[in-house]
C-alpha positions as CSV (number, residue, x, y, z in Angstrom):
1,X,156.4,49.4,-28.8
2,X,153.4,51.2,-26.9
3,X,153.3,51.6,-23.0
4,X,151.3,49.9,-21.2
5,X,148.6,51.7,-18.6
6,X,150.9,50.9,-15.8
7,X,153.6,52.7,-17.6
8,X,151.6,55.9,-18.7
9,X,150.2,56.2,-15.1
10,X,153.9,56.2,-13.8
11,X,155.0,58.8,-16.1
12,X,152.1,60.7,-15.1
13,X,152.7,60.6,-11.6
14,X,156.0,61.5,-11.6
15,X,155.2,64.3,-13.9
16,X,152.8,65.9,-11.2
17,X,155.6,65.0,-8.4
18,X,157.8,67.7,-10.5
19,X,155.4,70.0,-10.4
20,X,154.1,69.9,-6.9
21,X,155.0,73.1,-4.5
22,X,157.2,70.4,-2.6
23,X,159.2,69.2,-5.7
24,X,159.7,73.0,-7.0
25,X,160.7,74.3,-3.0
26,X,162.9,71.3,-2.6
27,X,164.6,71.9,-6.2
28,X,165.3,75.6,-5.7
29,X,166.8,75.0,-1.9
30,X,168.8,72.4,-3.8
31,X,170.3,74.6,-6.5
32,X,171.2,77.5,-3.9
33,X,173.0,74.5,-1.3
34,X,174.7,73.3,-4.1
35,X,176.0,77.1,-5.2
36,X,178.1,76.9,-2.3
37,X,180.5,73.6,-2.7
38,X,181.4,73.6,1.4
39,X,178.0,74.1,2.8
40,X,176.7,70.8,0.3
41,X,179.3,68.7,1.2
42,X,178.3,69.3,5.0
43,X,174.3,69.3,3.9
44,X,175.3,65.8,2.7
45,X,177.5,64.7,5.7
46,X,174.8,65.9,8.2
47,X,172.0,64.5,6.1
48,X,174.4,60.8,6.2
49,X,175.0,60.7,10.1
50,X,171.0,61.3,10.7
51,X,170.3,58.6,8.4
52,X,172.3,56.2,10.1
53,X,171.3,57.8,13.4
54,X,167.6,56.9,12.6
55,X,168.5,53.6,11.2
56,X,171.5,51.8,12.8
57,X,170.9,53.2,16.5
58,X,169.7,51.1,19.3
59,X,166.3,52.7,20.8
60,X,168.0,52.7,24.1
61,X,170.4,55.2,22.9
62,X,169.1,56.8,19.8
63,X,167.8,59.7,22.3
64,X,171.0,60.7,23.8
65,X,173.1,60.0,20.6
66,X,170.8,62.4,18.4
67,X,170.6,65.1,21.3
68,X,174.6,65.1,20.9
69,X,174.6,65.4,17.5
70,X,172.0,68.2,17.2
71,X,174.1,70.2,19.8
72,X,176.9,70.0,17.7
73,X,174.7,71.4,14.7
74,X,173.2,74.1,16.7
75,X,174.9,76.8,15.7
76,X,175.0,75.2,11.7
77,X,171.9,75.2,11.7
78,X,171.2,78.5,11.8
79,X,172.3,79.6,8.6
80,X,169.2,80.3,6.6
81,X,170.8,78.1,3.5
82,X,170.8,75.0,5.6
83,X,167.0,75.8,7.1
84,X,165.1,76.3,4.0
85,X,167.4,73.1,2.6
86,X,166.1,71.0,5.6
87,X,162.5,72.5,5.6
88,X,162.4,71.8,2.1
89,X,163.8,68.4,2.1
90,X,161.4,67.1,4.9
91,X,158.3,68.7,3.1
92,X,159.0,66.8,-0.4
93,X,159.9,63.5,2.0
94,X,156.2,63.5,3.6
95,X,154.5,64.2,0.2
96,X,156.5,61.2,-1.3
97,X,155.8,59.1,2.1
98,X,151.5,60.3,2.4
99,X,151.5,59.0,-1.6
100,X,153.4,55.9,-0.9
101,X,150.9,54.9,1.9
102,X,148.4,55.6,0.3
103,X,149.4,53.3,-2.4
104,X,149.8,50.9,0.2
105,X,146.6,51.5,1.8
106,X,144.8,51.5,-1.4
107,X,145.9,48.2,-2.5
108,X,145.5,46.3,0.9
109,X,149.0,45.7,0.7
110,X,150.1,43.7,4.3
């Protein structure tokens, strides 16, 4: 069975996605997290209550709830693990969201 253009253009995409700077920095700050079994678990708990943070808070009190949470993380936060993690994270998140729009914007999509 051959592939069709769409499906060769996928598999192309995705390809350059694993080897953009994002991708690699992500996948490395990945590995090292994941070397330590505590420090992932609360990588994936923090990651879990600012999700729902961002997506099942009122806008009334999303300001106040984050600014608790974020106090209690301070100190967390510091630890260079967790900071290239997060840094690395968000950078491979706005590649994958400046593609996506402009996929979007590209096909007029409304």
């Amino acid at each position: 069975m051959q592939k069709s253009d769409m499906e060769k253009a996928t598999e192309k995409y995705i390809s350059a996605m694993q080897k953009s700077p994002e991708y690699l920095r992500y996948c490395e700050a990945k590995a090292v997290a994941k070397g330590d079994e505590q420090l992932w678990k609360q990588l994936c708990d923090y990651r879990k209550k600012r999700y729902e943070f961002q997506n099942l808070t009122s806008p009334e009190e999303l300001f106040d709830r984050v600014d608790a949470f974020e106090r209690d993380y301070r100190e967390w936060k510091k630890n260079p693990v967790v900071v290239e993690f997060l840094d690395a994270e968000l950078g491979f998140c706005r590649l994958m969201q400046e593609n996506s729009m402009r996929i979007v914007e590209a096909m007029q999509f409304e």
